[in-house]
Backbone atoms as SQL, in Angstrom:
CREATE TABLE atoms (id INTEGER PRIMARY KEY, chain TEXT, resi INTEGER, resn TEXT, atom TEXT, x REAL, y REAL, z REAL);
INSERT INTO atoms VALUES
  (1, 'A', 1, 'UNK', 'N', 0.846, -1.173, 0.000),
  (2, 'A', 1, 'UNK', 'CA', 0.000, 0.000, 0.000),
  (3, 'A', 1, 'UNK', 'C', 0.895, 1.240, 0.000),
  (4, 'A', 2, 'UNK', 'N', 0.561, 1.936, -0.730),
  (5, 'A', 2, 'UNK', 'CA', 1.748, 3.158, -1.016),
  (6, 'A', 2, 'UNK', 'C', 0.931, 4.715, -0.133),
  (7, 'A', 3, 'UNK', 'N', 2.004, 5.119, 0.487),
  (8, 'A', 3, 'UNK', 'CA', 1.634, 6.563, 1.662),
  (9, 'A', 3, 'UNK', 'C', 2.406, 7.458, 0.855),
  (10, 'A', 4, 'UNK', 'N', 2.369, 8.440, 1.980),
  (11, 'A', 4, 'UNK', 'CA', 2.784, 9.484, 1.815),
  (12, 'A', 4, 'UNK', 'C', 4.148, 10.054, 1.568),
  (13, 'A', 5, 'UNK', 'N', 4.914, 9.347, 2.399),
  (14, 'A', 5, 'UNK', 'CA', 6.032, 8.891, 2.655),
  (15, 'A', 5, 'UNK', 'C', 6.895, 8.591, 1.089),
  (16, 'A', 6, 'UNK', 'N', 6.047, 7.521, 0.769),
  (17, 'A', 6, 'UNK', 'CA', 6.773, 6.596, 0.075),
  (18, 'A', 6, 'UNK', 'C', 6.195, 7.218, -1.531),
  (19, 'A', 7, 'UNK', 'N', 5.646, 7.758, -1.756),
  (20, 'A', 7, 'UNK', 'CA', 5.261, 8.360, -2.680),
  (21, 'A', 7, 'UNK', 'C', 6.391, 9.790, -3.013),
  (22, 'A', 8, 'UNK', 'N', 5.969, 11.032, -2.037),
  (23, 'A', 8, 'UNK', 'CA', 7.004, 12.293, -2.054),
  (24, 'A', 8, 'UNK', 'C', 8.633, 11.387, -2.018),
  (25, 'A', 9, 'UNK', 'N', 9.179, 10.717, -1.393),
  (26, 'A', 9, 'UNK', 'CA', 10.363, 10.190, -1.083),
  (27, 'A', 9, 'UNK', 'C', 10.942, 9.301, -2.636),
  (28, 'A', 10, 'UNK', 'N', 10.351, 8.724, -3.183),
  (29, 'A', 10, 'UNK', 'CA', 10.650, 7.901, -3.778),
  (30, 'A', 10, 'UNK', 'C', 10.681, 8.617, -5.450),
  (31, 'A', 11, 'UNK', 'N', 10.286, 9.472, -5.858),
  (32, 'A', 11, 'UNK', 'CA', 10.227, 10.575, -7.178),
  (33, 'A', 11, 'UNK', 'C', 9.674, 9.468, -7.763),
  (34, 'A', 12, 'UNK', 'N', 9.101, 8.833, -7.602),
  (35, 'A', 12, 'UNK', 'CA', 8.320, 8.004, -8.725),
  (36, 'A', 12, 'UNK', 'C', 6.675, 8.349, -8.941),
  (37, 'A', 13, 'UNK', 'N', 5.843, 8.011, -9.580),
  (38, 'A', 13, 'UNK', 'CA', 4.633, 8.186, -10.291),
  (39, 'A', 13, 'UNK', 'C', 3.503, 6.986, -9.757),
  (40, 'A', 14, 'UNK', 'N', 2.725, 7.066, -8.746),
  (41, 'A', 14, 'UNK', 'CA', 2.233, 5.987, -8.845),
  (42, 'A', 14, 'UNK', 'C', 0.877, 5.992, -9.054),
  (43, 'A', 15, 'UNK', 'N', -0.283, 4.944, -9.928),
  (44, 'A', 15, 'UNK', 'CA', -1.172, 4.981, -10.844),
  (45, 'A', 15, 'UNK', 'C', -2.505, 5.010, -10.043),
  (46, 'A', 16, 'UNK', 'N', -1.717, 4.193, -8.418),
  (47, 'A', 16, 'UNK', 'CA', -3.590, 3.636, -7.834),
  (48, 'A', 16, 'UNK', 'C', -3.011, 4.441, -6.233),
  (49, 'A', 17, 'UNK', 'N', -2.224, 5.838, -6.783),
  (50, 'A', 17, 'UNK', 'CA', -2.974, 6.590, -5.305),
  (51, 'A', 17, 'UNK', 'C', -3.790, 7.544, -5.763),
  (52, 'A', 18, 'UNK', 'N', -4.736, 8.053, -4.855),
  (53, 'A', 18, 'UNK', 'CA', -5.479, 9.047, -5.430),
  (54, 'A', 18, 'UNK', 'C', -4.498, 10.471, -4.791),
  (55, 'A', 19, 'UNK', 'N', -5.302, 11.871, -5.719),
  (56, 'A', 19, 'UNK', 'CA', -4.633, 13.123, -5.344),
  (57, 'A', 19, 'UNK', 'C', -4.661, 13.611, -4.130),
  (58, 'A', 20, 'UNK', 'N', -5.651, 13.239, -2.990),
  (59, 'A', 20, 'UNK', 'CA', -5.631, 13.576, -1.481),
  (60, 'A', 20, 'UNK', 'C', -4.581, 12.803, -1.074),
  (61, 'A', 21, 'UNK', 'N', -3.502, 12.287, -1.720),
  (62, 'A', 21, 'UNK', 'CA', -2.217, 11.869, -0.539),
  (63, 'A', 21, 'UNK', 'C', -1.351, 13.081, -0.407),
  (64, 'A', 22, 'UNK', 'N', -1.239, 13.937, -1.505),
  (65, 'A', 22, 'UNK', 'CA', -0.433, 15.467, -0.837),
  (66, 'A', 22, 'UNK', 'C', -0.779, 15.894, 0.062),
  (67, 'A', 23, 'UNK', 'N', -2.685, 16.238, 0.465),
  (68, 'A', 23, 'UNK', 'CA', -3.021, 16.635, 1.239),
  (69, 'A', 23, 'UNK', 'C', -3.519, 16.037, 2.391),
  (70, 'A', 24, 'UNK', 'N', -3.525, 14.358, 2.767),
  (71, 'A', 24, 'UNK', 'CA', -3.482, 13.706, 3.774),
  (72, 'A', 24, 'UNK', 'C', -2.778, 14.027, 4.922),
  (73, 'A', 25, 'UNK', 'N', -1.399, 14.354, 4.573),
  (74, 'A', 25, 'UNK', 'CA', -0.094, 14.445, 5.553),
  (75, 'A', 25, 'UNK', 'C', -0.015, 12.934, 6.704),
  (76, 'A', 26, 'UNK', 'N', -0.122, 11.959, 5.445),
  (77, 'A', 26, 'UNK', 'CA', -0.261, 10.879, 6.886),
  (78, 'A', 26, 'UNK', 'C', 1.244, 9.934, 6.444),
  (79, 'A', 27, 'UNK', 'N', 1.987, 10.053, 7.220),
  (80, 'A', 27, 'UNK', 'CA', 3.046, 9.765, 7.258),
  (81, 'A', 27, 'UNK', 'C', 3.618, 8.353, 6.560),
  (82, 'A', 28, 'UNK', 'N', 2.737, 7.243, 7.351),
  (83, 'A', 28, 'UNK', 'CA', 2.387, 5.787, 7.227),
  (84, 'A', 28, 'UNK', 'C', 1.124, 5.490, 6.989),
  (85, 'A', 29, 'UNK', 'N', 1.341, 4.159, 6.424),
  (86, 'A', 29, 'UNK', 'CA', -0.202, 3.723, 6.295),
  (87, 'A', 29, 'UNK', 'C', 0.000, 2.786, 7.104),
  (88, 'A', 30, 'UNK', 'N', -0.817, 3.226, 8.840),
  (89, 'A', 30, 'UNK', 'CA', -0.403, 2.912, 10.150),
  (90, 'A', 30, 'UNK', 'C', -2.112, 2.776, 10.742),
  (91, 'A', 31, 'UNK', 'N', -1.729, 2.598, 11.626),
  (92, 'A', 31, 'UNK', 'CA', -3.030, 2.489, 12.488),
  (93, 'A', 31, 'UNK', 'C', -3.841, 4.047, 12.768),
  (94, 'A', 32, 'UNK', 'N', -3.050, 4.828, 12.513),
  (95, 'A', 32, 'UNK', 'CA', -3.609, 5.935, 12.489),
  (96, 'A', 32, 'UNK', 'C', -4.697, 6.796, 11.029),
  (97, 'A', 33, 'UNK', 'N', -4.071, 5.892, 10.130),
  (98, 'A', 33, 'UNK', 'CA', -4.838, 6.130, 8.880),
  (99, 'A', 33, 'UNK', 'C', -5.787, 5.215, 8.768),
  (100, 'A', 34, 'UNK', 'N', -5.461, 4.226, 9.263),
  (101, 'A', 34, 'UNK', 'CA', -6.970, 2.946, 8.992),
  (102, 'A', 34, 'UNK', 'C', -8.043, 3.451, 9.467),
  (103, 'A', 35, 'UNK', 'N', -7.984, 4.050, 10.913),
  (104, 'A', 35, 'UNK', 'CA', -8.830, 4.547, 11.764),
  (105, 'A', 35, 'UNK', 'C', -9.234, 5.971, 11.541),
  (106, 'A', 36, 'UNK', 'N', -9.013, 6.732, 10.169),
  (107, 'A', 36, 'UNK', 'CA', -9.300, 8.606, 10.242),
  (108, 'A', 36, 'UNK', 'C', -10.616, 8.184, 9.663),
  (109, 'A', 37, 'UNK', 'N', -11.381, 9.765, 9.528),
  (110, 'A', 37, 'UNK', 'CA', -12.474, 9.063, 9.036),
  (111, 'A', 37, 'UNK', 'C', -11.701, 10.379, 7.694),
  (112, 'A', 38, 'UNK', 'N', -10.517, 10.860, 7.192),
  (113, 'A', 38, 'UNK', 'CA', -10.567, 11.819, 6.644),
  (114, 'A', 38, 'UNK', 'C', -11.081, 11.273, 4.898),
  (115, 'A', 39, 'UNK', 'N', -11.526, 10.381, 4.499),
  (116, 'A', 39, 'UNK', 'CA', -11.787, 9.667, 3.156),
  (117, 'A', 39, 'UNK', 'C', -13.344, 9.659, 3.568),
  (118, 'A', 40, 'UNK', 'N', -13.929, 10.408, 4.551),
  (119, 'A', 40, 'UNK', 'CA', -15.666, 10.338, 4.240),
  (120, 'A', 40, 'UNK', 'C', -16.494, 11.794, 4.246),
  (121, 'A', 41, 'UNK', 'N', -17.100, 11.110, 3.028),
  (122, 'A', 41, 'UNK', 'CA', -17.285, 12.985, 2.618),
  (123, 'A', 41, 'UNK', 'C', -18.831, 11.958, 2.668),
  (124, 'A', 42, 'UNK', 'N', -19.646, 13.440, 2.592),
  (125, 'A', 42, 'UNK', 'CA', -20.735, 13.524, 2.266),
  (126, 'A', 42, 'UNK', 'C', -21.304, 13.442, 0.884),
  (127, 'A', 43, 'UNK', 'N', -22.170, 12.346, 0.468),
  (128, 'A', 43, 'UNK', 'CA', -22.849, 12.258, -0.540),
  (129, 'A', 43, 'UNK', 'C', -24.210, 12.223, -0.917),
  (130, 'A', 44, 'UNK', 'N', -24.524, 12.933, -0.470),
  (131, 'A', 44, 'UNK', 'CA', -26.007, 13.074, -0.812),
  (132, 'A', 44, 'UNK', 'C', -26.843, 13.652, -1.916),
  (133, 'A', 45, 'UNK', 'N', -27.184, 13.114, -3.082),
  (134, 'A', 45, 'UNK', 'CA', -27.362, 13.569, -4.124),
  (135, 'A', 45, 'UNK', 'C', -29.163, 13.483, -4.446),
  (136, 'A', 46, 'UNK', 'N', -29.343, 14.100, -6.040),
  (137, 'A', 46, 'UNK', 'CA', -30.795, 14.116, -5.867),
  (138, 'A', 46, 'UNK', 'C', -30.384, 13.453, -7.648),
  (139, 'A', 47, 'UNK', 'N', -31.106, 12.685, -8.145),
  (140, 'A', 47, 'UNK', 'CA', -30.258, 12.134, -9.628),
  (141, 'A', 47, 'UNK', 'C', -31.910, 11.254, -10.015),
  (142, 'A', 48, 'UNK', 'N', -31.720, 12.108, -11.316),
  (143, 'A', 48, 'UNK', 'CA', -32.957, 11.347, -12.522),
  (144, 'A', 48, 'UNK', 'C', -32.020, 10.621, -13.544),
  (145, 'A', 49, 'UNK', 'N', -32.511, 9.002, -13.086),
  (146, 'A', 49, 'UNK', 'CA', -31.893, 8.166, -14.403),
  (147, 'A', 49, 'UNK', 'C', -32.444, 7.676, -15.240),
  (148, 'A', 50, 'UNK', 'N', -33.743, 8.116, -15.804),
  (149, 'A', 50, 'UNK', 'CA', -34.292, 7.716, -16.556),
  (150, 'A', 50, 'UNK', 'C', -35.116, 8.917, -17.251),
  (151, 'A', 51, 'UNK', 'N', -35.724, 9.242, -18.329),
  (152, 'A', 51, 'UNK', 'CA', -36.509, 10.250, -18.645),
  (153, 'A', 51, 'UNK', 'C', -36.963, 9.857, -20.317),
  (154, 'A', 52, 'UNK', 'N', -38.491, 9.569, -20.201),
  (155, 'A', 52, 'UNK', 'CA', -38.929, 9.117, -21.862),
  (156, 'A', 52, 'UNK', 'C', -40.239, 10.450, -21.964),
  (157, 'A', 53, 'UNK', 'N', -39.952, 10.715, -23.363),
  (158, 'A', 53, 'UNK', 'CA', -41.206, 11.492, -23.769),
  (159, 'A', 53, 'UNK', 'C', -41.535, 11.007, -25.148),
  (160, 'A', 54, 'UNK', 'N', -42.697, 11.086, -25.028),
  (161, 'A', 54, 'UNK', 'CA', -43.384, 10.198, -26.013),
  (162, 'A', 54, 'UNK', 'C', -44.767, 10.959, -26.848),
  (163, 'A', 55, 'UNK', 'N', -44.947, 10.814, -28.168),
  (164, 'A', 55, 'UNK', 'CA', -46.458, 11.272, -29.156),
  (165, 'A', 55, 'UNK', 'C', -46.270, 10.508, -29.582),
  (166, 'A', 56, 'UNK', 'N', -48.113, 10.560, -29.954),
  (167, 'A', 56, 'UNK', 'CA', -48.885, 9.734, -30.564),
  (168, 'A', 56, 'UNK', 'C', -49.132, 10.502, -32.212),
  (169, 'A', 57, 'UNK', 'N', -49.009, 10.148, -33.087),
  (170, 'A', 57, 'UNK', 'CA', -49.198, 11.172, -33.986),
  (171, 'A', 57, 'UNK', 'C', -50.576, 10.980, -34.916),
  (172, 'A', 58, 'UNK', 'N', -51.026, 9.838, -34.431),
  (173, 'A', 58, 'UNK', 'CA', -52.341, 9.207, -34.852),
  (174, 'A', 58, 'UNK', 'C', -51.741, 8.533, -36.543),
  (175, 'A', 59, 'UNK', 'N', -53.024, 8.252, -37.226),
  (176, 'A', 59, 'UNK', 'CA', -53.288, 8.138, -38.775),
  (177, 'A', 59, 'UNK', 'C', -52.457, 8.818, -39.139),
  (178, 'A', 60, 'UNK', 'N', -51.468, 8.863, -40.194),
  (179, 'A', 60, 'UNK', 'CA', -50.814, 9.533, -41.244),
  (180, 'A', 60, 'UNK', 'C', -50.801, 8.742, -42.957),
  (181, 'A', 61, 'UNK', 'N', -51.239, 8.951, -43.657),
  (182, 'A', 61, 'UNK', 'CA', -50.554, 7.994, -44.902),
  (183, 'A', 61, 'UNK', 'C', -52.052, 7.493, -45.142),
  (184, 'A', 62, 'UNK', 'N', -52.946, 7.766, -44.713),
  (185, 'A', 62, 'UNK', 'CA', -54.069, 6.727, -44.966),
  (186, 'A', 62, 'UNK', 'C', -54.217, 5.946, -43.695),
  (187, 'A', 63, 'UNK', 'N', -53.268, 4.470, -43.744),
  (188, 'A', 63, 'UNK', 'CA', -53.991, 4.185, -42.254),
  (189, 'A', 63, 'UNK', 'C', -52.741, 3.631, -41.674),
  (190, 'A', 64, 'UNK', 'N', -51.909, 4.173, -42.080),
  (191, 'A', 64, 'UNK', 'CA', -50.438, 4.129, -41.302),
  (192, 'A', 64, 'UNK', 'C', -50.464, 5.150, -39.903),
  (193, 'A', 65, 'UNK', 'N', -50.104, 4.666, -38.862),
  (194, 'A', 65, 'UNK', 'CA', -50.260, 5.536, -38.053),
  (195, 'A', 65, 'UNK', 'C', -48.810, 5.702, -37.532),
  (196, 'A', 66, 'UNK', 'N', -48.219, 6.268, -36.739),
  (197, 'A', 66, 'UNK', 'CA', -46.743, 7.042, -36.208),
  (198, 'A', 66, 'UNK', 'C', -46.922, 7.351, -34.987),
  (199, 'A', 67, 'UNK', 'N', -46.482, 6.599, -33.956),
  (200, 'A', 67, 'UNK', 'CA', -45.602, 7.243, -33.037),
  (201, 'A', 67, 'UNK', 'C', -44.067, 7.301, -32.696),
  (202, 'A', 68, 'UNK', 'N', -43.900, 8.301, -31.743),
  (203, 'A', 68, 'UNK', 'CA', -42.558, 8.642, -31.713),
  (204, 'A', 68, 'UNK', 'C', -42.325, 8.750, -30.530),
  (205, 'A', 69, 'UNK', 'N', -40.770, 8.411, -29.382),
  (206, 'A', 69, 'UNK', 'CA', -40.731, 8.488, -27.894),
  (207, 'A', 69, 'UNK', 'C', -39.228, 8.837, -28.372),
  (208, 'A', 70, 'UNK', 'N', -38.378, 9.877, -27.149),
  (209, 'A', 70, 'UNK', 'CA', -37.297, 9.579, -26.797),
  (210, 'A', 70, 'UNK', 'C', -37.086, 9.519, -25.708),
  (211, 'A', 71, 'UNK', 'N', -35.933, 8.410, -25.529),
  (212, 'A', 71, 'UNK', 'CA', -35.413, 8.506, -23.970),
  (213, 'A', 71, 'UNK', 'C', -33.690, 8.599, -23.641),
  (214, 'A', 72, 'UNK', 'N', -33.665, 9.208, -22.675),
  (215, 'A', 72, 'UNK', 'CA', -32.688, 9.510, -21.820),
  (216, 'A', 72, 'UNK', 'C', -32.049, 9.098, -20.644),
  (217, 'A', 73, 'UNK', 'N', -31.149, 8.351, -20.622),
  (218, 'A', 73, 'UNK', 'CA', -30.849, 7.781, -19.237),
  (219, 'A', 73, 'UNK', 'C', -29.284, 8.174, -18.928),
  (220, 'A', 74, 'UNK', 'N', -29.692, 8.419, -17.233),
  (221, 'A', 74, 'UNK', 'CA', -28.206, 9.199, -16.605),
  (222, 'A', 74, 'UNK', 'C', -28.386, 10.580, -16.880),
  (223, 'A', 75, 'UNK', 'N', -29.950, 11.237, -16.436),
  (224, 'A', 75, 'UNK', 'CA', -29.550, 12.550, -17.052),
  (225, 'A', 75, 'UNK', 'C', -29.025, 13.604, -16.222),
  (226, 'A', 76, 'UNK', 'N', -29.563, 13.764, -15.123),
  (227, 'A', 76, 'UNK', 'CA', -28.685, 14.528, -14.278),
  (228, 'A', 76, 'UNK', 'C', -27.900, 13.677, -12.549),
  (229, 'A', 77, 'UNK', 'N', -27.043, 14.407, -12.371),
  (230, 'A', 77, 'UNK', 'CA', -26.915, 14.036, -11.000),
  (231, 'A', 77, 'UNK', 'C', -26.650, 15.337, -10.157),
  (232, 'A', 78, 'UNK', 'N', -27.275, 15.702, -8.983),
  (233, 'A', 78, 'UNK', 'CA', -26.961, 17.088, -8.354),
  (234, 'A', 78, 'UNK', 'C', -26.509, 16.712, -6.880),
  (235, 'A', 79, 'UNK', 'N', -25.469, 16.901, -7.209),
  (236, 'A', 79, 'UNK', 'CA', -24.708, 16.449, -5.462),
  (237, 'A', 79, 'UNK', 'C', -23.068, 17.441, -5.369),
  (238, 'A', 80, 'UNK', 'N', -22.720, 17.890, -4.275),
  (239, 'A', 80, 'UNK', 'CA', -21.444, 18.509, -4.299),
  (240, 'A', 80, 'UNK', 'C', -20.448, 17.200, -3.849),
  (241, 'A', 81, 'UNK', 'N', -21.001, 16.213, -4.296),
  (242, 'A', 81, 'UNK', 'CA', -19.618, 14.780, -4.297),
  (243, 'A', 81, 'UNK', 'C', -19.025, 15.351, -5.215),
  (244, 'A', 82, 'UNK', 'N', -17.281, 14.918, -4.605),
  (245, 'A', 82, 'UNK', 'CA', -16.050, 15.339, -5.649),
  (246, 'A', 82, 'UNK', 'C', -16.103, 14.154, -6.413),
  (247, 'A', 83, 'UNK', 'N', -16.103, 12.850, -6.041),
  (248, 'A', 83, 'UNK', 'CA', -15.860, 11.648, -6.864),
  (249, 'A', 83, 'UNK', 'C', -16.924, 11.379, -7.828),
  (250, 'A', 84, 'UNK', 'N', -16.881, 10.055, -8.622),
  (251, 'A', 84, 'UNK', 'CA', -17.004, 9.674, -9.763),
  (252, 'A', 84, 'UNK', 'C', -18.457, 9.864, -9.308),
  (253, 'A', 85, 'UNK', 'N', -19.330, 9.127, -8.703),
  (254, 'A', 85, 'UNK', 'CA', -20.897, 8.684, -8.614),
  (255, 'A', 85, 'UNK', 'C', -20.705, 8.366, -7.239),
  (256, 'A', 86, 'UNK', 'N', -21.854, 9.186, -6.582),
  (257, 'A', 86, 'UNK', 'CA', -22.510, 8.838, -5.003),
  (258, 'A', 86, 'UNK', 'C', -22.754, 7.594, -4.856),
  (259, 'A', 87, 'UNK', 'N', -23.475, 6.786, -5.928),
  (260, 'A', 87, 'UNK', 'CA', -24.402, 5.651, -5.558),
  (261, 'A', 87, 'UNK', 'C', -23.473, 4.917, -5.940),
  (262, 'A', 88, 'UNK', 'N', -22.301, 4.932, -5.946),
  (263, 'A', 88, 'UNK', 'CA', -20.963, 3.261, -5.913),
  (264, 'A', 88, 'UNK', 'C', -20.459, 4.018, -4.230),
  (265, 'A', 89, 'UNK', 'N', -20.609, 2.760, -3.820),
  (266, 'A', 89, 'UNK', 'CA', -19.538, 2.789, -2.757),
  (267, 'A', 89, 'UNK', 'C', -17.378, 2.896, -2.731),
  (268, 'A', 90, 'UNK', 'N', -17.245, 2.695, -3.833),
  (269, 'A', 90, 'UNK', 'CA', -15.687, 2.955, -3.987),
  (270, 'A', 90, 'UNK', 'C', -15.620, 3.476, -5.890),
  (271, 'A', 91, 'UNK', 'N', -15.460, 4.750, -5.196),
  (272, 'A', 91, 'UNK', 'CA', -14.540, 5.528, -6.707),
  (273, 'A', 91, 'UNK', 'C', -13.624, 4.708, -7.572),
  (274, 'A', 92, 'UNK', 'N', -12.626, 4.323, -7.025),
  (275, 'A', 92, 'UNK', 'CA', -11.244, 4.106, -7.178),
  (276, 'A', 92, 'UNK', 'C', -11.400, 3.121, -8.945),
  (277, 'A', 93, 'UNK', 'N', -10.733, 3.530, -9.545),
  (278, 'A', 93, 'UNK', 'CA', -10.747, 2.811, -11.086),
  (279, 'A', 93, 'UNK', 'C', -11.937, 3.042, -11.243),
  (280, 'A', 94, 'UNK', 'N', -12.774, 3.615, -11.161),
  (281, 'A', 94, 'UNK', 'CA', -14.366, 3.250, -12.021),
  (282, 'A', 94, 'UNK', 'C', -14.216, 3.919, -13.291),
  (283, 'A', 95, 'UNK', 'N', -15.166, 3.595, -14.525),
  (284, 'A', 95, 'UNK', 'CA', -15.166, 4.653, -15.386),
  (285, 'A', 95, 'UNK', 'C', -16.801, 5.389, -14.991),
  (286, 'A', 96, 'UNK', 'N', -16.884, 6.635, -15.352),
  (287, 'A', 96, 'UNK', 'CA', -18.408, 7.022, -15.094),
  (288, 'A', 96, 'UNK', 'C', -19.494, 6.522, -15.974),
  (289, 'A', 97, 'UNK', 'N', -20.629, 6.362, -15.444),
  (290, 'A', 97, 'UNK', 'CA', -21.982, 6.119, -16.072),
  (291, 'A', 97, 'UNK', 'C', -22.427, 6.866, -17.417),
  (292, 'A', 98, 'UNK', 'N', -22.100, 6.660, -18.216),
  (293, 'A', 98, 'UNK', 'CA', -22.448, 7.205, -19.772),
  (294, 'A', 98, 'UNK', 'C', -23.554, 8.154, -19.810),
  (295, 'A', 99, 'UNK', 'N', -24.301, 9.005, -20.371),
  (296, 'A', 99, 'UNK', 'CA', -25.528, 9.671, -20.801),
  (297, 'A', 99, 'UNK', 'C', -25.655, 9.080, -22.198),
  (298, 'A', 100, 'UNK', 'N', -26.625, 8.334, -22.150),
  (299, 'A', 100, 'UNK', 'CA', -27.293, 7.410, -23.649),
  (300, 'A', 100, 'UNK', 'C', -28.440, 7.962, -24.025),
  (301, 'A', 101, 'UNK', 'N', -28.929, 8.196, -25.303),
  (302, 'A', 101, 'UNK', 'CA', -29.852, 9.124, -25.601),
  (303, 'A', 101, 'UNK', 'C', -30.502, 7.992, -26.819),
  (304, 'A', 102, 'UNK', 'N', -31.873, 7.371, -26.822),
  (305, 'A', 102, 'UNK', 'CA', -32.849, 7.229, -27.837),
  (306, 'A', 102, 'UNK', 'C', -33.892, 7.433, -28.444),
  (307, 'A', 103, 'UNK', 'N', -34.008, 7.097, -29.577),
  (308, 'A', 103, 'UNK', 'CA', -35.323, 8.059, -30.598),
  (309, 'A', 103, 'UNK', 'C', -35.467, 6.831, -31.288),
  (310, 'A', 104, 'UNK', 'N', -36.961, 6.660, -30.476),
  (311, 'A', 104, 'UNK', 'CA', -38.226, 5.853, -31.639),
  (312, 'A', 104, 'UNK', 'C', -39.106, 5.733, -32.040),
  (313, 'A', 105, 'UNK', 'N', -39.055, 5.513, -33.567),
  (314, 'A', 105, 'UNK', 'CA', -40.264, 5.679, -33.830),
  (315, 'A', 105, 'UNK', 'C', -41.177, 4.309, -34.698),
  (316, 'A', 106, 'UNK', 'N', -42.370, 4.398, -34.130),
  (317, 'A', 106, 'UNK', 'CA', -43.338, 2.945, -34.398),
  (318, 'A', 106, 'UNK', 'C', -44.121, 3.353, -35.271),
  (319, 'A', 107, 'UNK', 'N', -44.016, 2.662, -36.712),
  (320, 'A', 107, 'UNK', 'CA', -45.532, 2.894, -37.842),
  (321, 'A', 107, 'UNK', 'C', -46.045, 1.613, -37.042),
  (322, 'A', 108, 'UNK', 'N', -47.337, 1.543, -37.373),
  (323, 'A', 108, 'UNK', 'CA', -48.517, 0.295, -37.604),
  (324, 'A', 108, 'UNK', 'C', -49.028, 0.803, -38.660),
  (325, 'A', 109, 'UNK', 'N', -49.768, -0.467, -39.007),
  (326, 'A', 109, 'UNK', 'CA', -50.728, -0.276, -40.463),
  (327, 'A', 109, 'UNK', 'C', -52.275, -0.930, -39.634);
């Protein structure tokens, strides 16, 4: 497990610490870091993951009829979390949740 220490000391680059080890100041990764609570932030968010709107456009063509829906998923999330997504319990490597957007449309006869 790589600290603080061993990170500034060593001039090397490493891939799986995150950027709060400059500002940790925790010397070791000791009994004193297992036990901080300084890695718990508040996440409390308010998040719409889903959103469809939809017409009917009736008869068109004679007796072809048309409707049309799009939908949206992942559309907002409103939270002052710094990390990736509130609703995972560990950031660390994730990639984020995409915004996917579809449009369809249904003839019948």
């Amino acid at each position: 497990m790589a600290n603080h220490a061993a990170v500034l000391n060593s001039g090397q680059y490493f891939k799986n610490t995150t950027y709060e080890i400059n500002h940790s100041n925790f010397a070791n990764a000791g009994e004193k870091q297992m036990l901080s609570d300084y890695f718990l932030h508040r996440a409390s968010f308010l998040k719409m993951d889903n959103l469809t709107l939809g017409y009917d456009f009736g008869r068109i063509l004679g007796r072809t009829s048309l409707r049309a829906s799009a939908t949206v998923q992942n559309v907002f999330t409103l939270s002052s979390y710094k990390g990736v997504d509130p609703e995972r319990s560990i950031d660390f490597s994730l990639y984020p949740v995409p915004r996917t957007y579809t449009l369809n449309l249904s003839f019948s006869l």
